[in-house]
MITORDO-696557 format. One record per residue (C-alpha): y, z, x. Coordinates in steps of 0.2 Angstrom, whole numbers. Layout:
N
[[Y; Z; X]]
...
***
This chain:
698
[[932; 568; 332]]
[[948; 568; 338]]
[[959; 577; 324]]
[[949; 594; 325]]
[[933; 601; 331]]
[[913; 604; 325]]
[[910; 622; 318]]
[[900; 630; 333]]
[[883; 623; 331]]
[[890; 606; 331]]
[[902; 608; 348]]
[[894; 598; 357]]
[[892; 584; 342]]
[[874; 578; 337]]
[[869; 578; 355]]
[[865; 596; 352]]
[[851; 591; 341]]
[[844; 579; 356]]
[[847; 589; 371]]
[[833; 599; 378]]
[[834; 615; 390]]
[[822; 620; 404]]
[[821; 638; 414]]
[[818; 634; 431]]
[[801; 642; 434]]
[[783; 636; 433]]
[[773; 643; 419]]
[[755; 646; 420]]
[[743; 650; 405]]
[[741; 668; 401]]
[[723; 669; 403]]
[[711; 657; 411]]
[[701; 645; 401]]
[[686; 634; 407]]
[[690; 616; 407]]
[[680; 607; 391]]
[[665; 594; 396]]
[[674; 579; 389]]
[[673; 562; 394]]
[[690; 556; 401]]
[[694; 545; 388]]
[[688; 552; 373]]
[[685; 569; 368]]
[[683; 580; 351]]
[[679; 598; 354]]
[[675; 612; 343]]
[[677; 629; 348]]
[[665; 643; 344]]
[[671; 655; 330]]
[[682; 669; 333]]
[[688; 661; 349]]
[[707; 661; 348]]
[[722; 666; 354]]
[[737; 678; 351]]
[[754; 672; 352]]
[[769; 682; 350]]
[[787; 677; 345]]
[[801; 677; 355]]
[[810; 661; 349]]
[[828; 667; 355]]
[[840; 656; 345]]
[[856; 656; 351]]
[[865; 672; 351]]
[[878; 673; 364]]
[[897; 683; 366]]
[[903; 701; 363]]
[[918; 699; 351]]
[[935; 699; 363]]
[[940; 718; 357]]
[[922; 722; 362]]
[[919; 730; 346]]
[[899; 728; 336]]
[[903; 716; 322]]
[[886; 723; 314]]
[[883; 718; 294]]
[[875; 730; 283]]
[[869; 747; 286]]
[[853; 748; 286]]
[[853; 765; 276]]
[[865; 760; 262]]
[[859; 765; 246]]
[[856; 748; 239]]
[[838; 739; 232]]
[[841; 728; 243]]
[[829; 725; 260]]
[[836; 733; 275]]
[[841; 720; 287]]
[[836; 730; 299]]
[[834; 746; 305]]
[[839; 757; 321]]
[[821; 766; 318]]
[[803; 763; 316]]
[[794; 777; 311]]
[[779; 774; 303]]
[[767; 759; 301]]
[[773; 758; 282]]
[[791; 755; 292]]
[[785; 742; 300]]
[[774; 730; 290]]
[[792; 733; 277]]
[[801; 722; 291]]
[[787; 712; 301]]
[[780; 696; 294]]
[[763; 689; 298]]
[[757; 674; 309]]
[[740; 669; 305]]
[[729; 659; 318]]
[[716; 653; 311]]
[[708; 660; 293]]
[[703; 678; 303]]
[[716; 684; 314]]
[[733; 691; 308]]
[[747; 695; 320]]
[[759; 706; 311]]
[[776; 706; 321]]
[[793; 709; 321]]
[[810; 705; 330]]
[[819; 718; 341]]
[[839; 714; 350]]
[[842; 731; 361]]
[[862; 728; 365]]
[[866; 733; 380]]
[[885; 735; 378]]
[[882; 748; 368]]
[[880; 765; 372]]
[[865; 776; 373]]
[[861; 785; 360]]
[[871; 776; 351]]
[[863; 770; 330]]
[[869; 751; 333]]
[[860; 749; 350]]
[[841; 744; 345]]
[[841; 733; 330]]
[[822; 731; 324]]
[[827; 715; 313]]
[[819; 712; 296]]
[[810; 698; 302]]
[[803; 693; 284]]
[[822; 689; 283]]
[[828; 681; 298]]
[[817; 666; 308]]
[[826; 669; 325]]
[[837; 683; 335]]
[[850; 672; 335]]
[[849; 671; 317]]
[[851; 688; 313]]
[[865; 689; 326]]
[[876; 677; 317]]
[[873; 684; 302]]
[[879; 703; 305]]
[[891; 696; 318]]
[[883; 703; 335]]
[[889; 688; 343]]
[[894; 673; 337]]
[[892; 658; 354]]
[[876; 649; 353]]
[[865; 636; 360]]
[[863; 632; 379]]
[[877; 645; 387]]
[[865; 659; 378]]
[[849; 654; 383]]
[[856; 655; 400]]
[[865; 674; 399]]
[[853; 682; 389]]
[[836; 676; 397]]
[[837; 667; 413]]
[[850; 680; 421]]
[[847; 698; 425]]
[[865; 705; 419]]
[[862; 701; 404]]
[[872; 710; 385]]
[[857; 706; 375]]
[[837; 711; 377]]
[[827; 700; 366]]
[[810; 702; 361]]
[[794; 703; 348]]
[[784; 719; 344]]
[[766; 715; 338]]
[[751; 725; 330]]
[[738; 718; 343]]
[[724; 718; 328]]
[[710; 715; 341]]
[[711; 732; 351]]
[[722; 742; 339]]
[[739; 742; 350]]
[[757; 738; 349]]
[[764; 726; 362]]
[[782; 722; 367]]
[[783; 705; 374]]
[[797; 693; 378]]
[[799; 674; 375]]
[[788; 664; 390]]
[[804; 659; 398]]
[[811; 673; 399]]
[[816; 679; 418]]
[[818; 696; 413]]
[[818; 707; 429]]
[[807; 723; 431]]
[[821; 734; 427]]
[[823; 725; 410]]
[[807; 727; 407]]
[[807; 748; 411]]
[[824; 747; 401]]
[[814; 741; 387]]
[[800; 751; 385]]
[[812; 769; 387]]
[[824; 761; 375]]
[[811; 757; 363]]
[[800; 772; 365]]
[[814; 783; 358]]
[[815; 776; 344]]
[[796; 768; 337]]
[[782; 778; 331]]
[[768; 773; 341]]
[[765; 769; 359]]
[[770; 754; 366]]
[[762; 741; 378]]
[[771; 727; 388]]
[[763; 709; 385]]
[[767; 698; 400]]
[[767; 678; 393]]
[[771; 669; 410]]
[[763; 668; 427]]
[[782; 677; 433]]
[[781; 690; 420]]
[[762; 694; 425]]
[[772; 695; 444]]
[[784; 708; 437]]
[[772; 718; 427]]
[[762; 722; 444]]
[[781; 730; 450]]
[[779; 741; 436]]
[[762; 746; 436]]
[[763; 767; 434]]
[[781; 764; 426]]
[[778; 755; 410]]
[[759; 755; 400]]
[[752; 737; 402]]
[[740; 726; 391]]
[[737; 708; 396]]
[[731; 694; 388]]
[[717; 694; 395]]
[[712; 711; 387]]
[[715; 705; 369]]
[[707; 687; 370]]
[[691; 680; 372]]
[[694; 664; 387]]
[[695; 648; 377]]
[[701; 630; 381]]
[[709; 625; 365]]
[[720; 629; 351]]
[[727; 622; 336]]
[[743; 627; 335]]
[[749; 613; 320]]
[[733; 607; 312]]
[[742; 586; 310]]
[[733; 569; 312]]
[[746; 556; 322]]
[[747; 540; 331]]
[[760; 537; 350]]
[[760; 531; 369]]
[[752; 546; 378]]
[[763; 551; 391]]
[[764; 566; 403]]
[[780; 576; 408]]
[[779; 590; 421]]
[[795; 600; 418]]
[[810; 596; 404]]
[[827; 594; 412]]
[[843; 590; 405]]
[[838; 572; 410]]
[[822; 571; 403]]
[[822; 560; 384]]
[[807; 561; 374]]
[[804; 545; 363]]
[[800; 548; 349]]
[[786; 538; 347]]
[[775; 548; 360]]
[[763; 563; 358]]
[[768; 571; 376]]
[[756; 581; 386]]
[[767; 594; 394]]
[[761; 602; 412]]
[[775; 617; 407]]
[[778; 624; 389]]
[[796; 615; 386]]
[[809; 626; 377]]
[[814; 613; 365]]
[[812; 597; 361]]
[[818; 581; 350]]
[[806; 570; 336]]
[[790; 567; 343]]
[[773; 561; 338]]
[[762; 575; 344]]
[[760; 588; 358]]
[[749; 595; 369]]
[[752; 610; 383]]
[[742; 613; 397]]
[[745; 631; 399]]
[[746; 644; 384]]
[[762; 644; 374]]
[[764; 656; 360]]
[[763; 647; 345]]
[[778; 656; 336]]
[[789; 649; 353]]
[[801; 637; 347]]
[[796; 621; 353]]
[[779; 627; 343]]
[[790; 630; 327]]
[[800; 613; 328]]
[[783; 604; 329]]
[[776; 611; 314]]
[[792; 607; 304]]
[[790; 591; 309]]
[[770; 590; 303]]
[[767; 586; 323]]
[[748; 588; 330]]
[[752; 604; 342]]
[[737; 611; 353]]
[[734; 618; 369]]
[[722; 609; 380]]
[[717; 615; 396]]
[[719; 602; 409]]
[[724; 588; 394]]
[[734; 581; 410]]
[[718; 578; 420]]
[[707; 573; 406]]
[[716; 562; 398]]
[[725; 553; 414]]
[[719; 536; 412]]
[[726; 535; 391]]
[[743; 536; 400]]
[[756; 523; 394]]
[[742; 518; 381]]
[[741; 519; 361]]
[[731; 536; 357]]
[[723; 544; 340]]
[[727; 561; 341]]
[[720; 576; 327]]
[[720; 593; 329]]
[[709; 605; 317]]
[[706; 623; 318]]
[[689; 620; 324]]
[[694; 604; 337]]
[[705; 590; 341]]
[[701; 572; 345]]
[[709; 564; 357]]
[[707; 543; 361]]
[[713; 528; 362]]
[[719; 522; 345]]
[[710; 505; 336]]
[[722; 491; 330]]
[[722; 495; 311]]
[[728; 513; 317]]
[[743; 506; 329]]
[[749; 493; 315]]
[[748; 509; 303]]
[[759; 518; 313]]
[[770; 506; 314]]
[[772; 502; 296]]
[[774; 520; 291]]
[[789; 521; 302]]
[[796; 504; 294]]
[[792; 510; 279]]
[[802; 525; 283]]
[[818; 516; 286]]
[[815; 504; 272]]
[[819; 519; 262]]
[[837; 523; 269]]
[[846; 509; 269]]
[[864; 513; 268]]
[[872; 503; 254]]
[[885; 491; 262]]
[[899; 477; 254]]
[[899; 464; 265]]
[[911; 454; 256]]
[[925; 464; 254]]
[[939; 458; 268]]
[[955; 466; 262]]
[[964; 478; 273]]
[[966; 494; 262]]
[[977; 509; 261]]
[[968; 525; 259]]
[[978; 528; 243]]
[[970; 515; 235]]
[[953; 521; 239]]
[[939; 532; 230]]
[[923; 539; 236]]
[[915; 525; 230]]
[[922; 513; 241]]
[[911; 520; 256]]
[[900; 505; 254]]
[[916; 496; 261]]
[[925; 507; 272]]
[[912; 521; 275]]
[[913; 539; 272]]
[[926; 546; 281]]
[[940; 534; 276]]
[[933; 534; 256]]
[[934; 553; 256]]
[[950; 554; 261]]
[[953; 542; 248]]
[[947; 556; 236]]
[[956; 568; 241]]
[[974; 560; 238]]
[[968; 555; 220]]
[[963; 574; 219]]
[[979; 577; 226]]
[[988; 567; 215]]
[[980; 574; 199]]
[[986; 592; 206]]
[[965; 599; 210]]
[[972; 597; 229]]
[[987; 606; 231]]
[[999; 610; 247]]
[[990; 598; 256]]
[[993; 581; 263]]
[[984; 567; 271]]
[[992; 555; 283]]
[[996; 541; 279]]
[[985; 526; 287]]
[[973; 511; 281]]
[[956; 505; 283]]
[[947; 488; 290]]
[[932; 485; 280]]
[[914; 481; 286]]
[[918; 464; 282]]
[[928; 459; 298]]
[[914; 469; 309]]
[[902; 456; 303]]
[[913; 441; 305]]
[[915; 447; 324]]
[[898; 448; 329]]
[[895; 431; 321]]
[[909; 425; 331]]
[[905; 431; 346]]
[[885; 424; 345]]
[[880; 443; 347]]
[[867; 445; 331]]
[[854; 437; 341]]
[[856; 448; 355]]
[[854; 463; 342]]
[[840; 456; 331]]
[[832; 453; 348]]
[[835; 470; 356]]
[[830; 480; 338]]
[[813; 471; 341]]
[[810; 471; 358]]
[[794; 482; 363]]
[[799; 490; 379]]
[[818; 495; 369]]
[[807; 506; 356]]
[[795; 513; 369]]
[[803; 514; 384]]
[[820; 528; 381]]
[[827; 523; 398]]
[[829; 506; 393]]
[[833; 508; 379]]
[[852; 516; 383]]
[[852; 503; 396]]
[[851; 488; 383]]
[[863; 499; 371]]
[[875; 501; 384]]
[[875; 481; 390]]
[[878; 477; 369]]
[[894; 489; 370]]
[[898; 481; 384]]
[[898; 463; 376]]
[[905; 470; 360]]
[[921; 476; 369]]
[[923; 461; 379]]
[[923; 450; 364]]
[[937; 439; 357]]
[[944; 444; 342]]
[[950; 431; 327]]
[[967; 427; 330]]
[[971; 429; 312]]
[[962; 444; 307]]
[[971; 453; 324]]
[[991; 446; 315]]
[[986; 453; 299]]
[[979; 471; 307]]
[[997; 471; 317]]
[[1006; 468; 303]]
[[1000; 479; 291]]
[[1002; 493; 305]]
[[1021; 491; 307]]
[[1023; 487; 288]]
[[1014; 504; 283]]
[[1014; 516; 301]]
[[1031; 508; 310]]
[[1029; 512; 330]]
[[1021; 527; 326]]
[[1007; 532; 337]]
[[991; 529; 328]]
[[971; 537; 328]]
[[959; 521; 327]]
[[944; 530; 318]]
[[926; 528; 316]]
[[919; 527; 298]]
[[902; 521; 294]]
[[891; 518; 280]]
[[876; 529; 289]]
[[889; 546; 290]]
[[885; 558; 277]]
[[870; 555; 270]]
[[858; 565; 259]]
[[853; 580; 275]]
[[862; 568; 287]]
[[878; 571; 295]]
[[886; 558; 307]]
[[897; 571; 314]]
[[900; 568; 333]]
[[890; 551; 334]]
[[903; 537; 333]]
[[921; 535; 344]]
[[939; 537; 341]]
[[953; 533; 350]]
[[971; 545; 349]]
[[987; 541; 350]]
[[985; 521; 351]]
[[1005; 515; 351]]
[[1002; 496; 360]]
[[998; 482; 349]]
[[986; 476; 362]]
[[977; 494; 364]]
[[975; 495; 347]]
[[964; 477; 348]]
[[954; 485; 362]]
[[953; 501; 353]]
[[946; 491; 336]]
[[932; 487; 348]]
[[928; 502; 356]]
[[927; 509; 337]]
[[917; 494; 334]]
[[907; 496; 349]]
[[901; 514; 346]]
[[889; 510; 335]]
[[875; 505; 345]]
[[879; 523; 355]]
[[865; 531; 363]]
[[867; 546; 353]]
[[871; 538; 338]]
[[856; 526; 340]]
[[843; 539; 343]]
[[850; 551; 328]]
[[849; 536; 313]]
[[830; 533; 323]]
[[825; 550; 320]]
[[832; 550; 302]]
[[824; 535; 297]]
[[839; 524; 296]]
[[838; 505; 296]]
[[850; 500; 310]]
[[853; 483; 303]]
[[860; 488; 288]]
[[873; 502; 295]]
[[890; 495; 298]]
[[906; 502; 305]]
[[923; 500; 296]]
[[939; 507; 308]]
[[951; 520; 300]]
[[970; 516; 310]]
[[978; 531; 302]]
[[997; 540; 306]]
[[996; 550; 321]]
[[999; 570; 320]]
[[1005; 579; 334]]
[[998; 595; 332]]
[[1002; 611; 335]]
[[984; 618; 330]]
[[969; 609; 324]]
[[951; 614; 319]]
[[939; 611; 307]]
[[932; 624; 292]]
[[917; 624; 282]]
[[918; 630; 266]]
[[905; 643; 266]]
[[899; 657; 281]]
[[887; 648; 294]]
[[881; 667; 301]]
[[877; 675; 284]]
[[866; 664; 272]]
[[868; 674; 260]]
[[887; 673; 258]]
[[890; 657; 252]]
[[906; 661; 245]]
[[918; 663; 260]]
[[926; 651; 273]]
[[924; 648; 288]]
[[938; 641; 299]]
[[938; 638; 320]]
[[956; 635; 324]]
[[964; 630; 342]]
[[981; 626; 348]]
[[986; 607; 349]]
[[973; 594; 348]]
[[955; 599; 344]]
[[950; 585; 359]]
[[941; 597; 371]]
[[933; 608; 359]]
[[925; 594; 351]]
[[917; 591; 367]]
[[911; 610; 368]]
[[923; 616; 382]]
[[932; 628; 375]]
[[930; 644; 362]]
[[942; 643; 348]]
[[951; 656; 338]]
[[936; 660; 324]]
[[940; 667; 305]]
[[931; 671; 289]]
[[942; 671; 275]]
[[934; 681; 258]]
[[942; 673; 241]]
[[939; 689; 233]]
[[950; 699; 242]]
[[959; 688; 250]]
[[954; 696; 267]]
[[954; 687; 285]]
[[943; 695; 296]]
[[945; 690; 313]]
[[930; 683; 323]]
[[936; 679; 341]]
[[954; 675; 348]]
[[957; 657; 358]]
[[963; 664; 376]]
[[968; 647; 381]]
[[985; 644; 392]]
[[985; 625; 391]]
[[983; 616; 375]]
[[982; 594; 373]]
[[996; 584; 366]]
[[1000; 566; 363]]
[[1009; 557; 379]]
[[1022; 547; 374]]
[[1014; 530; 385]]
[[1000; 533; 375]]
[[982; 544; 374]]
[[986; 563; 375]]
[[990; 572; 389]]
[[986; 594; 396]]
[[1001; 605; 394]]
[[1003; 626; 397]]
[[1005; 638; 386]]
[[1008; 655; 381]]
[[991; 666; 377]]
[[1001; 679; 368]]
[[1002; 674; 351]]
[[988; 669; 338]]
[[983; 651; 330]]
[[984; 653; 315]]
[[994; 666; 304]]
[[983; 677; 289]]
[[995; 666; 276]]
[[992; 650; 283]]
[[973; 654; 284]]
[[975; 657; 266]]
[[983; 642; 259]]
[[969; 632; 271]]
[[956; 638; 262]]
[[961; 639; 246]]
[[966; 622; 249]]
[[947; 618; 256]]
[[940; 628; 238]]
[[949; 613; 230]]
[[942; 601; 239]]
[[923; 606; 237]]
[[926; 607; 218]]
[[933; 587; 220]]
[[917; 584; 229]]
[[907; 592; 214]]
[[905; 608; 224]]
[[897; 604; 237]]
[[900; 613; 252]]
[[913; 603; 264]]
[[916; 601; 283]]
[[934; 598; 283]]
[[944; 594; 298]]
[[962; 599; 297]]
[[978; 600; 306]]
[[997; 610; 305]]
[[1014; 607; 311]]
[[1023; 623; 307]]
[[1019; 628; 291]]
[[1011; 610; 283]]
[[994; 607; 283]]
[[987; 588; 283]]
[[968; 585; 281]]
[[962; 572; 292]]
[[945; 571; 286]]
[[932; 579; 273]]
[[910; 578; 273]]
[[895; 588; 263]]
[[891; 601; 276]]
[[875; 600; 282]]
[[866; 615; 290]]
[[853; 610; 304]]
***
């Protein structure tokens, strides 16, 4: 979106959700497993009782950045008099301490592996009560969790994983204490792909020796880390796998039954896309992945990692196998039954009846969400004459706005405006594929075998449609009438040409990010080429890939184009009208505000001034500070052009803030209270609302 920006889990747009991150190191199983006598095309194993193994959890989620003024945003204290559990503590000392903040993994029906979360900041001095945090892991899923939430750090996603565990100088120290029931010890232990150095780990152990009960014992969970555990040897007390398992060649870590093409990846990149219609055999544990069928790892990954976790919410089949990529070679590329089971797995080439089963589950699937869609409605509409209803003709972002001038007209929105502007409906994006003898080429791509299996292709295809869409000829008549109306309702204003879909906005969908706009249009032509670029974006990689996942039908989505007034702005953002760190406080808003257009912050570039505004005291509590000196405005030929600025003053006043979000409080109760991703704008003291969607928390 052009107008503002995503809140910070959402900078880089849904792509987030699809991109996949991989340390460069080569992992190797944490104890060494005989290879199962399998034939190569079909096996189903069972192992011998009580032969399993410990995992450990070091799923780092996404913490990142000391606050500018370096100060500890920390939450609660921990010793506050309250009933309330701690969220975490800045000591352990006593197993009754313990087992109050760790929560339980069980693998298998006899081994438990009670375990909790520890983030040691470094920025912090020693000796210091805010330095170790041993977080209430019956609370928080993931560090980064717990980080948001008490305000350690508020950057997430990719930047993080690479400052806080593939570099040495490093704020944070993540990492997982666990009861070792098998030998009666406590480990410390870090996330497999963690590069921390042999200093971290002495750092570790002292740090965490002041301040836990019992003795500690470092776990190494990588071939690398079982390399930096020998320079400690002497230094730091060592237990390795291999002393708390008995040698194995499987585990279930999602006990799941499914059908896919069996492929083979050896490392995950930024390049590598997973379809997902494949159960993958992975030569090196990946760190995360999108929608797939199943997976298998050659070499041992804790099964709390994160890939592990994202498998199971997904009802994935998940094992380690060792050498599956040998084994199983010759299934490559082919249709395969895969079931794991705590006792086995079977692995082999799936029967017909099975494949055409799998295939009509997922059709099934999309059946079920089917945007609705009026197809004959061709009248060019003003968004004051629209309601939220009217999304099965202009789509969700062009009805909403709709809304909101009815609300605003009733006086439930107040000191708010939304530009003026008008919508095309789905209508004339039918008429033009028609036209231009382009739903053939659609029905065929949509049921083309090598498009739905084969990901490489498939953005190929997608990009050669956009490709014909844009260079299609629009209906003389229907391009006078979109003319017209412009200069009858805008003038020579510049104009945004906007994206709004009948797919955005679902129930637990959001179609933030997926679909293009284009700013600042002022030239009757560029606005026909604009319309199709709008147009085209439907059949974008990105956006193709998240309705697949979903389960949307992509014949049934349909784009209707927003050409709305132009705002220069001086700041831009977007807020949400509850706190993303801090689950539990559903009650404040959140708002992410940068000077001029919101353009490169959408894309993730840059950090925006961040605020939490409290309703009931009317407090703005300062987050981070943008330190940009150049901001984006419009260039008067047209798009939007880079200009300096001064870094000495902040976005957004505390009185501005508060009008914003009581003006976004307002909104939500016009949506029936449902919690709102607005994208906003100001010029001086006015604030426009450019657009409004159900927040959807991934």
């Amino acid at each position: 979106m052009f107008f503002g920006f995503p809140i910070p889990h959402l900078l880089c747009g849904f792509c987030a959700f699809f991109c996949v991150f991989a340390a460069n190191q080569v992992f190797s199983p944490a104890l060494s497993i005989a290879a199962p006598n399998t034939p190569a095309l079909q096996a189903s194993t069972r192992n011998v009782p009580g032969q399993t193994l410990a995992g450990q959890n070091l799923a780092g989620q996404n913490l990142a950045r000391q606050n500018p003024a370096g100060q500890n945003l920390a939450g609660q204290n921990p010793a506050r008099k309250t009933k309330e559990p701690p969220r975490w503590r800045p000591r352990i000392d006593s197993r009754v301490e313990f087992d109050s903040l760790a929560r339980i993994y069980y693998q298998g029906r006899f081994y438990a592996l009670p375990h909790l979360m520890f983030v040691i900041d470094r920025a912090a001095k020693e000796g210091a009560g805010d330095r170790v945090y041993y977080v209430n892991s019956k609370r928080y899923s993931f560090h980064g969790e717990f980080a948001n939430a008490n305000y350690l750090t508020l950057e997430r996603g990719r930047e993080f994983i690479r400052r806080n565990y593939l570099e040495a100088n490093r704020r944070f120290i993540l990492g997982t204490i666990a009861w070792q029931t098998k030998v009666g010890k406590f480990t410390f232990e870090f996330w497999e792909g963690d590069l921390a150095t042999a200093e971290i780990v002495r750092e570790t152990y002292r740090t965490l020796s002041k301040s836990f009960f019992a003795p500690l014992y470092f776990k190494p969970n990588s071939a690398r880390q079982e390399e930096v555990s020998e320079q400690i040897d002497g230094d730091v007390p060592r237990l390795r796998p291999s002393e708390i398992n008995t040698p194995g060649d499987y585990m279930a870590l999602n006990a799941a039954t499914a059908v896919g093409v069996l492929r083979i990846v050896d490392r995950m990149t930024d390049e590598t896309i997973i379809d997902r219609n494949e159960v993958v055999i992975f030569r090196e544990p990946p760190i995360s992945l999108t929608p797939l069928q199943g997976v298998i790892t050659t070499t041992f990954s804790t099964p709390l990692a994160h890939a592990n976790l994202l498998a199971k919410g997904w009802g994935a089949p998940n094992a380690y196998i060792k050498d599956a990529d040998r084994l199983f070679a010759p299934l490559k590329g082919r249709f395969v039954y895969f079931e794991t089971r705590e006792d086995g797995y079977t692995l082999r080439p799936a029967d017909t009846n099975e494949t055409l089963e799998a295939g009509r589950r997922l059709a099934k699937r999309s059946d079920l969400l089917t945007p609705e869609a009026d197809l004959e409605f061709k009248q060019l509409t003003e968004l004051k004459d629209q309601r939220k209803r009217d999304a099965k003709r202009f789509g969700a972002k062009s009805a909403n706005l709709g809304e909101i001038i009815h609300a605003a007209r009733a006086g439930a929105v107040r000191d708010v405006i939304v530009p003026a502007g008008f919508a095309i409906p789905f209508f004339h994006y039918t008429r033009f594929i028609e036209e231009n003898n382009l739903e053939e080429t659609i029905v065929e791509m949509l049921g083309n075998d090598r498009f739905n299996h084969d990901p490489v292709y498939r953005k190929q295809r997608l990009a050669e449609l956009r490709a014909k869409i844009q260079q299609g000829r629009m209906n003389e008549e229907f391009v006078r009438a979109v003319i017209a109306r412009r200069h009858e309702l805008l003038g020579d204003k510049g104009v945004f040409v906007r994206s709004s879909t009948n797919s955005e906005d679902l129930p637990n969908f959001s179609g933030a990010g997926l679909y293009t706009s284009v700013p600042n249009v002022r030239d009757d032509n560029a606005l026909v080429e604009a319309i199709k670029t709008v147009w085209a974006s439907l059949w974008n990689y990105e956006a193709y890939e998240a309705r697949e996942s979903f389960g949307i039908n992509h014949s049934a989505v349909y784009p209707a184009v927003l050409i709305q007034e132009g705002i220069n702005a001086e700041a831009a953002g977007v807020l949400i009208t509850t706190d993303p760190f801090d689950r539990e406080d559903r009650r404040s808003v959140y708002v992410n505000a940068k000077r001029g257009l919101g353009i490169r912050v959408v894309e993730g570039r840059r950090v925006p001034e961040q605020l939490i505004f409290n309703p009931r005291t009317g407090a703005v509590r300062v987050l981070t500070r943008s330190g940009e000196d150049t901001m984006l405005t419009f260039d008067e030929r047209g798009g939007v052009r880079e200009i300096k600025i001064s870094t000495d003053r902040r976005v957004l006043t505390d009185a501005v803030v508060r009008r914003l979000a009581r003006a976004a409080l307002q909104i939500e109760r016009a949506f029936g209270g449902r919690d709102q991703d607005i994208e906003w704008i100001t010029i001086g003291n006015q604030i426009y609302i450019v657009q409004s969607r159900p927040y959807v928390e991934k």
